[in-house]
LOFITOR-495613 format. One record per residue (C-alpha): residue number from 1; x, y, z. Coordinates in steps of 0.5 Angstrom, whole numbers, plus 500, padded with zeros to 3 digits. Example, Ala and Ser with C-alpha at 12.3 -4.5 7.8 and 13.67 -1.06 7.14 Angstrom:
REM LOFITOR-495613
rec num=1, x=525, y=491, z=516
rec num=2, x=527, y=498, z=514
END
This chain:
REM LOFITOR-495613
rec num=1, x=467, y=524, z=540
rec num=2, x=461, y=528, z=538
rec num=3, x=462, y=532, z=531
rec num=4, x=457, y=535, z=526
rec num=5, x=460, y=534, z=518
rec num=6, x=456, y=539, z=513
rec num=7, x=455, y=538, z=506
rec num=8, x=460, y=533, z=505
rec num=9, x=460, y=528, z=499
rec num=10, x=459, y=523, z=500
rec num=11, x=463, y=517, z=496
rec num=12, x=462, y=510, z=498
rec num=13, x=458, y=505, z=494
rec num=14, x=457, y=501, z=500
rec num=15, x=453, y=507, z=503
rec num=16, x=445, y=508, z=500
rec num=17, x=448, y=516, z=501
rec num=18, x=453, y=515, z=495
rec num=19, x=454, y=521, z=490
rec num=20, x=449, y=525, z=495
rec num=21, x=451, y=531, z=499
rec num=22, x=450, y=531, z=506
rec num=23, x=451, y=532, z=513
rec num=24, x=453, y=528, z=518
rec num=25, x=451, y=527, z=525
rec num=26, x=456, y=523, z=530
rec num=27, x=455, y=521, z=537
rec num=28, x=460, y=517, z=540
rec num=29, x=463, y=516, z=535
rec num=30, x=457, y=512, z=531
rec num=31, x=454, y=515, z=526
rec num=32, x=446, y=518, z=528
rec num=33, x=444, y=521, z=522
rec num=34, x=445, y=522, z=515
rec num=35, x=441, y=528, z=513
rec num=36, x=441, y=534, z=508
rec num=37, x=441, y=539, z=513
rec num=38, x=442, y=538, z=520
rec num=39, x=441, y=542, z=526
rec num=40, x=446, y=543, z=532
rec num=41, x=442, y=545, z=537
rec num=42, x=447, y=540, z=542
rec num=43, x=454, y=545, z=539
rec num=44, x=458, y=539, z=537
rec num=45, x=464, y=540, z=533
rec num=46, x=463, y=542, z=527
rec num=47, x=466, y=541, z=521
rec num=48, x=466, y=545, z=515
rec num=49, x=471, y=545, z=509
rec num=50, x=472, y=547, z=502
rec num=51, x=469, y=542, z=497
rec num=52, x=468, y=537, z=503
rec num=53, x=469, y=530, z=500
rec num=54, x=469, y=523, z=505
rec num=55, x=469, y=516, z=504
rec num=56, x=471, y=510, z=508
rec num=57, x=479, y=510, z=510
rec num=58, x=484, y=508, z=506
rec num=59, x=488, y=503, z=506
rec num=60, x=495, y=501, z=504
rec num=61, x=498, y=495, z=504
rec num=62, x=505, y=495, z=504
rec num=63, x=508, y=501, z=508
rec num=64, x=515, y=501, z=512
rec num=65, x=517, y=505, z=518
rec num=66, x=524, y=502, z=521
rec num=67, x=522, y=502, z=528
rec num=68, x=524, y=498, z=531
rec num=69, x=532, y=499, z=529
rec num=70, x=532, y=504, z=523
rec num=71, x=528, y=509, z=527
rec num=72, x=533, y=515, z=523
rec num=73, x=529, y=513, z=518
rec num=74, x=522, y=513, z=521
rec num=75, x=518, y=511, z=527
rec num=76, x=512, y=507, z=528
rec num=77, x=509, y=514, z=531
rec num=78, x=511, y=518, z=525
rec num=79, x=509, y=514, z=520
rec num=80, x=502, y=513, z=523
rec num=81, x=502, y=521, z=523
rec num=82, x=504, y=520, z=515
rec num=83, x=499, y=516, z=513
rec num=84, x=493, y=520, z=517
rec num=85, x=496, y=525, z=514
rec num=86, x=495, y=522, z=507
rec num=87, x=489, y=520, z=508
rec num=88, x=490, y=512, z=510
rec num=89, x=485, y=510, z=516
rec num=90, x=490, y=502, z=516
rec num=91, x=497, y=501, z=513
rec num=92, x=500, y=495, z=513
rec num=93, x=508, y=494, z=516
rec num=94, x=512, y=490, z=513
rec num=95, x=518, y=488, z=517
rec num=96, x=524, y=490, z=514
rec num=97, x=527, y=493, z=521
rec num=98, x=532, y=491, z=525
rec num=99, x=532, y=486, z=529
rec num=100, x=526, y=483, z=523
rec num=101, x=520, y=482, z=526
rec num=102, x=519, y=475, z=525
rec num=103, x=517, y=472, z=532
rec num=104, x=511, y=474, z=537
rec num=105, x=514, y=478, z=541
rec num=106, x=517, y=483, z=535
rec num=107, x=509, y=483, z=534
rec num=108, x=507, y=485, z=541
rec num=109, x=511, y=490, z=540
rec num=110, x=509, y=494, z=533
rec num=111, x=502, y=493, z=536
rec num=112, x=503, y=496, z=542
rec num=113, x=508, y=502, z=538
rec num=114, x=501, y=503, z=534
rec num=115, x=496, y=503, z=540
rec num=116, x=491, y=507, z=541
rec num=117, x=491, y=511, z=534
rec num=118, x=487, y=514, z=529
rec num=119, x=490, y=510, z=524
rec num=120, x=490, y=502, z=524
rec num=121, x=497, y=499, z=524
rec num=122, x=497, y=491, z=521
rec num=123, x=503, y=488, z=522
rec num=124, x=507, y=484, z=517
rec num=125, x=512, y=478, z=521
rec num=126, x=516, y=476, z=516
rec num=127, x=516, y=468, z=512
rec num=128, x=522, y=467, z=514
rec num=129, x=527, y=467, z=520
rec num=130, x=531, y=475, z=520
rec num=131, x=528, y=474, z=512
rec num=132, x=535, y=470, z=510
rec num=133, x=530, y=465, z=506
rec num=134, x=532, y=458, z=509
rec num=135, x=528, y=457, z=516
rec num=136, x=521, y=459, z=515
rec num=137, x=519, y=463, z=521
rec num=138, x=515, y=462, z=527
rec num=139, x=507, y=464, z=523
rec num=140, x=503, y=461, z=528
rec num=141, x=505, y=464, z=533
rec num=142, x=505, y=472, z=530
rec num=143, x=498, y=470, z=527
rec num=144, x=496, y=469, z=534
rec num=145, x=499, y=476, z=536
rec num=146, x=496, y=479, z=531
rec num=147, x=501, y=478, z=524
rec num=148, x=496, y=479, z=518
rec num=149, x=501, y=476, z=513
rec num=150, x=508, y=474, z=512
rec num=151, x=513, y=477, z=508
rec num=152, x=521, y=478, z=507
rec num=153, x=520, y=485, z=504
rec num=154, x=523, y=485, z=497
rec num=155, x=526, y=479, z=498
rec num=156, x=524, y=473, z=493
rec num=157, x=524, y=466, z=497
rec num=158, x=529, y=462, z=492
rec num=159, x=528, y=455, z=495
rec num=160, x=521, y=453, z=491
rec num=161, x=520, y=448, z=497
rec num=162, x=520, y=452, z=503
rec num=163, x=514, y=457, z=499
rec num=164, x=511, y=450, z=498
rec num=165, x=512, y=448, z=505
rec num=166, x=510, y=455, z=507
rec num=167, x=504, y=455, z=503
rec num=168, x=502, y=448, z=506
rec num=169, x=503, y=450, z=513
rec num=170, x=500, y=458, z=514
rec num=171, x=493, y=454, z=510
rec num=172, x=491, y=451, z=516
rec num=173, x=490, y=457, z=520
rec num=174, x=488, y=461, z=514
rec num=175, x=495, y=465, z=513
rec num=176, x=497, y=470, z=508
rec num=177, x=504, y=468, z=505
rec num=178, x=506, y=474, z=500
rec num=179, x=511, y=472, z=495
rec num=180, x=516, y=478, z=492
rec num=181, x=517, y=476, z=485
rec num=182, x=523, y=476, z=483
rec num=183, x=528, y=471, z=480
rec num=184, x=535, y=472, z=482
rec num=185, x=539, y=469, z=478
rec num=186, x=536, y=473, z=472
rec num=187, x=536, y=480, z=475
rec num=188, x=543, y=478, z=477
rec num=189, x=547, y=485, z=478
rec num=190, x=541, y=489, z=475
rec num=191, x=539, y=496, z=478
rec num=192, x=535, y=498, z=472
rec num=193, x=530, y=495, z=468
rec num=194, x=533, y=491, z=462
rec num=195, x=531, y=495, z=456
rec num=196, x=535, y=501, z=451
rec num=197, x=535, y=505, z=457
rec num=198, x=539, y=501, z=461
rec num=199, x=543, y=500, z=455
rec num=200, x=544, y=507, z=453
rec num=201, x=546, y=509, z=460
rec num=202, x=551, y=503, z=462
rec num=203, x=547, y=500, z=467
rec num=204, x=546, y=493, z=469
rec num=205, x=538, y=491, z=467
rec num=206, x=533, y=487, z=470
rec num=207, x=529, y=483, z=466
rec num=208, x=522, y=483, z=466
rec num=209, x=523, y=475, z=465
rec num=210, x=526, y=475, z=472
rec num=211, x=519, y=477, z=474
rec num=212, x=515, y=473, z=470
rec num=213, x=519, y=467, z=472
rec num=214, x=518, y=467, z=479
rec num=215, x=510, y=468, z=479
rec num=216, x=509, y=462, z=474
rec num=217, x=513, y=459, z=479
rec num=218, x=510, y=461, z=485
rec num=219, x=503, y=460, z=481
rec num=220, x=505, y=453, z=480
rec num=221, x=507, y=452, z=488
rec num=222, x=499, y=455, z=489
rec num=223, x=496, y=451, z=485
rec num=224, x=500, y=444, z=487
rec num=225, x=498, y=447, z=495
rec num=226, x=494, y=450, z=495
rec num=227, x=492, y=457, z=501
rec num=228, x=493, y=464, z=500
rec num=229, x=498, y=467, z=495
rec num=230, x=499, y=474, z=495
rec num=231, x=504, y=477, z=489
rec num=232, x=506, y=484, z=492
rec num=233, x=509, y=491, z=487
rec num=234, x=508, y=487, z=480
rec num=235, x=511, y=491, z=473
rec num=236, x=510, y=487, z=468
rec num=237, x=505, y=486, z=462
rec num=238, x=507, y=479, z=462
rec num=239, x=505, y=478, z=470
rec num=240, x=498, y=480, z=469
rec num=241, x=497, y=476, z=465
rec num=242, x=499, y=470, z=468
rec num=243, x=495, y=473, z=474
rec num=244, x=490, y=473, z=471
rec num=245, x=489, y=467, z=468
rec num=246, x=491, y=464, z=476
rec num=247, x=484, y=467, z=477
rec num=248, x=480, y=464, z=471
rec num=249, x=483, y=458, z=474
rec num=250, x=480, y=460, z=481
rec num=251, x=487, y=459, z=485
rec num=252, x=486, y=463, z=492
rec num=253, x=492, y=469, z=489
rec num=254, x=491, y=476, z=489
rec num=255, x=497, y=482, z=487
rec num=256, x=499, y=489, z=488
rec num=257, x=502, y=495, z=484
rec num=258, x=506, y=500, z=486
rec num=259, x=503, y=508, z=484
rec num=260, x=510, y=509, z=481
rec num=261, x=510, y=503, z=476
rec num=262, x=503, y=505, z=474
rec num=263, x=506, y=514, z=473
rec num=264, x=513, y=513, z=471
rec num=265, x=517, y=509, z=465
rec num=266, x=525, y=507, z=466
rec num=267, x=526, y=514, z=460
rec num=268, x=526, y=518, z=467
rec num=269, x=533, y=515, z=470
rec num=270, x=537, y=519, z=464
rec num=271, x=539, y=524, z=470
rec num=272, x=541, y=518, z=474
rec num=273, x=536, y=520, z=480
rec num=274, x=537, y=515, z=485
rec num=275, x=529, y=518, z=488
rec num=276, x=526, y=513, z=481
rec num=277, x=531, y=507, z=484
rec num=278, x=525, y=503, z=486
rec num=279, x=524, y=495, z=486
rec num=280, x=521, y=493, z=482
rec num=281, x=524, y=497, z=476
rec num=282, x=520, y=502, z=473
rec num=283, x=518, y=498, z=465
rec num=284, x=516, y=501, z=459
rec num=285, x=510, y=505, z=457
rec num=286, x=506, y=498, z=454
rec num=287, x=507, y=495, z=462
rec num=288, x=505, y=501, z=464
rec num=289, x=498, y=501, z=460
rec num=290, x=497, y=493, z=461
rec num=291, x=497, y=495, z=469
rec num=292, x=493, y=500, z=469
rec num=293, x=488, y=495, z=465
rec num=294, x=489, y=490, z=470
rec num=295, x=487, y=495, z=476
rec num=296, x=481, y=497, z=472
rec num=297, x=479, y=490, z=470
rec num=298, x=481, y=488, z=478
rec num=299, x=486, y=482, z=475
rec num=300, x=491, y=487, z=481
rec num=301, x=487, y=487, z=487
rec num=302, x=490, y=494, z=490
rec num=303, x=495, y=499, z=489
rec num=304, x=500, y=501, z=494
rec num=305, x=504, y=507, z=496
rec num=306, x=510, y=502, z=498
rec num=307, x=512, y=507, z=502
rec num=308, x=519, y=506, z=504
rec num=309, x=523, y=511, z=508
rec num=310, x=531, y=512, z=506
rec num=311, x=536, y=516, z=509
rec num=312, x=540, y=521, z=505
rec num=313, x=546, y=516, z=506
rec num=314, x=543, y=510, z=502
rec num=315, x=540, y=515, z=497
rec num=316, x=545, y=521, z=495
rec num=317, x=550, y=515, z=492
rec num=318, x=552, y=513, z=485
rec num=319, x=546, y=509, z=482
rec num=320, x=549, y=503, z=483
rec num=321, x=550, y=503, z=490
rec num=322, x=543, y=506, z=491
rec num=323, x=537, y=503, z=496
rec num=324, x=532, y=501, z=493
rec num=325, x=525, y=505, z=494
rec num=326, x=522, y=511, z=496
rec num=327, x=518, y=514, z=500
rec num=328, x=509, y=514, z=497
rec num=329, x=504, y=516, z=502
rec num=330, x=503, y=522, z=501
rec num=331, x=503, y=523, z=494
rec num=332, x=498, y=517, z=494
rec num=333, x=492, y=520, z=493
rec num=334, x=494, y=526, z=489
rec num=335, x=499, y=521, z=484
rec num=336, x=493, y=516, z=483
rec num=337, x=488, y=523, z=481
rec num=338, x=493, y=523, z=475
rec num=339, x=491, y=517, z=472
rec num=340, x=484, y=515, z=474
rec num=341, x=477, y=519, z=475
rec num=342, x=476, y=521, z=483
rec num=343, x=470, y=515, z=483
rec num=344, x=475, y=510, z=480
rec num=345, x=481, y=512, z=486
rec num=346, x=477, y=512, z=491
rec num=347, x=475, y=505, z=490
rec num=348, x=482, y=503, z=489
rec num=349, x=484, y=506, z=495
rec num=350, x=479, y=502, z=500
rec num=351, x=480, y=495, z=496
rec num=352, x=485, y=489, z=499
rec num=353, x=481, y=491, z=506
rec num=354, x=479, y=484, z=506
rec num=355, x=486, y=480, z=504
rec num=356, x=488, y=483, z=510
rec num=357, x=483, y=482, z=514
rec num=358, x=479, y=488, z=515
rec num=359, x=471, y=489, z=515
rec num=360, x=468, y=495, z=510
rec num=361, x=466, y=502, z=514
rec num=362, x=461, y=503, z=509
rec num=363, x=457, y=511, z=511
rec num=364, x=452, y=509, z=514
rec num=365, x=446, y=510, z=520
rec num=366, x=449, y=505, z=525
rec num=367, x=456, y=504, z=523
rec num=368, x=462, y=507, z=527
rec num=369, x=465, y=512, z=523
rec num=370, x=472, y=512, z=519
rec num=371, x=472, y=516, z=513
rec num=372, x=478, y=519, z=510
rec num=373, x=475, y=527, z=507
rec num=374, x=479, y=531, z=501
rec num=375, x=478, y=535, z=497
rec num=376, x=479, y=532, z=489
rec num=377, x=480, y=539, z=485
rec num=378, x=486, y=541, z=488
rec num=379, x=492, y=542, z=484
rec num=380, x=499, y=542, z=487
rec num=381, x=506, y=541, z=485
rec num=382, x=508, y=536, z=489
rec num=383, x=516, y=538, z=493
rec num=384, x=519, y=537, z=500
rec num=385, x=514, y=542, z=504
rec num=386, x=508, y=536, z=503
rec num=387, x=513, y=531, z=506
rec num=388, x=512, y=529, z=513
rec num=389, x=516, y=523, z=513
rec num=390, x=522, y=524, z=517
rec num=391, x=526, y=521, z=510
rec num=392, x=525, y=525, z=504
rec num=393, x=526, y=520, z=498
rec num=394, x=521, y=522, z=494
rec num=395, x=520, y=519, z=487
rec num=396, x=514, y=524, z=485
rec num=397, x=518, y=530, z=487
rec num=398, x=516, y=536, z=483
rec num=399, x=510, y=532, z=480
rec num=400, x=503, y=536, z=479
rec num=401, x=499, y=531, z=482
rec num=402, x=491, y=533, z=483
rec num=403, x=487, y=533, z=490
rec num=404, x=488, y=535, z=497
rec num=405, x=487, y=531, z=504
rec num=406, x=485, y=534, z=510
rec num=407, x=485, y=528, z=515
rec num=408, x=482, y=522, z=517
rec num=409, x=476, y=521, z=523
rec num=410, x=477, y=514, z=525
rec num=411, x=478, y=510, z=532
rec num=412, x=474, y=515, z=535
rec num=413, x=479, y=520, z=534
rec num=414, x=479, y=527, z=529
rec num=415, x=486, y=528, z=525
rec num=416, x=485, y=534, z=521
rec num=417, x=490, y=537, z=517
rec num=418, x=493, y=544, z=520
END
């Protein structure tokens, strides 16, 4: 791959070009040089666009595709597509498929799905057998096919002594043990967040209590054990808190938000749009303000899309009988614009690379190059024409959101947006 990228600027504070506009010069996919104008005097490719911003590819750490087994949902290939698309260069996949991916070769065949693409599929396998939360699942042998963590998306681990044993267990190979934090007991039947809209509305609440109770826990476990702990999708004003102390104490924890809990409070259910039925809940506006501190401060170590692809059957449904989730990627960027500075999204969008065992990509003479390009002024409302995704459950639907991407280069290979 050889390319030509004019006067693009440059936003990654790993690179000694950072805040500067440049041209850039790649040959075999390695960046040659960096300079204000370069010739062409070999015509490569060229690359110009409107108001070109690049930095090093995003990364989102909780995404599904359904593939294998729910691929009317989506598919490994088109949401690789999706992401490139939305500007991620690596996603992480949770494995809430059918069968779960919880054994080597359920690993194998993710990887291969994701084989040579622009975009960097890390699998997920699941903690514990089908994600039913009484056997713990085969770690070692996914780690050693290439599982970076182990998760039963969305479902909370209720036996305390398997996560202690899980913790111990994935310790010794350095494994990543992610843990949804969620009491059941104490969400009970809820499908909303406990508060006076939940009131007002007749629906079942779930407390922030049942969150709060489980990441005590779960930080108790930790420090007892020992290993990595990731909470993913907190929501409370509480559960950062208790996050950051953990840290102060120096256990080896890290956490995510979802974008919507950080954009949307639970006063948006007044309609009953099952598109906000998410899980976590959405909260009140002083947990959104708490989360928002946490991710300036870096108590929430990276915000992810939690991009979960429904089809119409498990949404056009009453409320209380709704799946939970909604689809994210493609307004990660433009939804994330709304509530930080440009400078501030793009540091939010390249961090937690490291907890799932990816190396930086900083813009620099000599690195290979995996960079996202976007356009950070663009205003737009966001509708059903931006969606990519085969599902189209979307939570920021008519949302104004700010920013354009147009593609990814990464993997030796240019996925540009038509």
């Amino acid at each position: 791959m050889n390319i030509l990228i004019k006067s693009a600027t440059i936003l990654d504070s790993k690179s000694e070009y950072h805040n500067t506009t440049q041209d850039i010069l790649v040959e075999k996919g390695v960046i040659t040089l960096i300079a204000d104008s370069i010739k062409n005097p070999k015509n490569y490719q060229e690359i110009t666009l409107e108001n070109l911003h690049v930095s090093q590819g995003w990364f989102d750490s909780s995404v599904c595709f359904g593939e294998p087994g729910f691929e009317e949902r989506e598919t490994i290939t088109n949401g690789l597509k999706t992401a490139a698309a939305s500007g991620f260069t690596a996603v992480a996949m949770n494995p809430n498929t059918n069968p779960v991916i919880d054994c080597n070769a359920d690993i194998t065949f993710v990887n291969s799905k994701a084989a040579n693409n622009a975009v960097t599929l890390l699998p997920i396998g699941a903690l514990t057998e089908s994600s039913k939360g009484e056997h713990l699942a085969e770690l070692y042998d996914m780690n050693s096919a290439g599982a970076v963590a182990f998760y039963d998306y969305k479902k909370a681990v209720s036996n305390s002594n398997l996560l202690k044993i899980a913790l111990q267990y994935a310790s010794n190979f350095n494994g990543l043990v992610c843990s949804f934090p969620q009491e059941n007991k104490i969400a009970g039947h809820g499908v909303m967040n406990e508060n006076i809209t939940s009131t007002t509305l007749g629906l079942k609440g779930i407390p922030g209590l049942a969150e709060e109770l489980q990441i005590a826990r779960d930080l108790f476990l930790l420090e007892y054990t020992g290993g990595k702990l990731h909470i993913p999708t907190i929501s409370t004003a509480k559960s950062v808190e208790l996050i950051r102390e953990a840290k102060k104490k120096k256990l080896d924890v890290s956490c995510s938000v979802a974008i919507h809990n950080l954009y949307f409070t639970d006063a948006v259910l007044t309609d009953f749009n099952t598109h906000f039925k998410v899980l976590p809940p959405l909260r009140i506006q002083s947990d959104i303000d708490a989360l928002i501190e946490g991710v300036k401060d870096g108590t929430i170590d990276m915000v992810t899309s939690d991009h979960n692809p429904l089809d119409i059957e498990h949404k056009k449904i009453e409320f209380d009988y709704a799946s939970y989730g909604s689809i994210g990627l493609e307004s990660a960027f433009g939804a994330l614009q709304t509530i930080f500075s440009t400078k501030k999204t793009i540091e939010i969008l390249n961090k937690g690379k490291a907890r799932f065992g990816l190396k930086p990509t900083p813009i620099n003479i000599g690195s290979k190059l995996n960079i996202t390009l976007f356009n950070p002024e663009s205003k737009y409302t966001f509708s059903t024409k931006h969606i990519i995704s085969k599902s189209k459950n979307a939570i920021f639907e008519n949302e104004p959101l700010k920013g354009k991407v147009y593609g990814i280069i990464s993997n030796n290979k240019i996925n540009l947006n038509s």
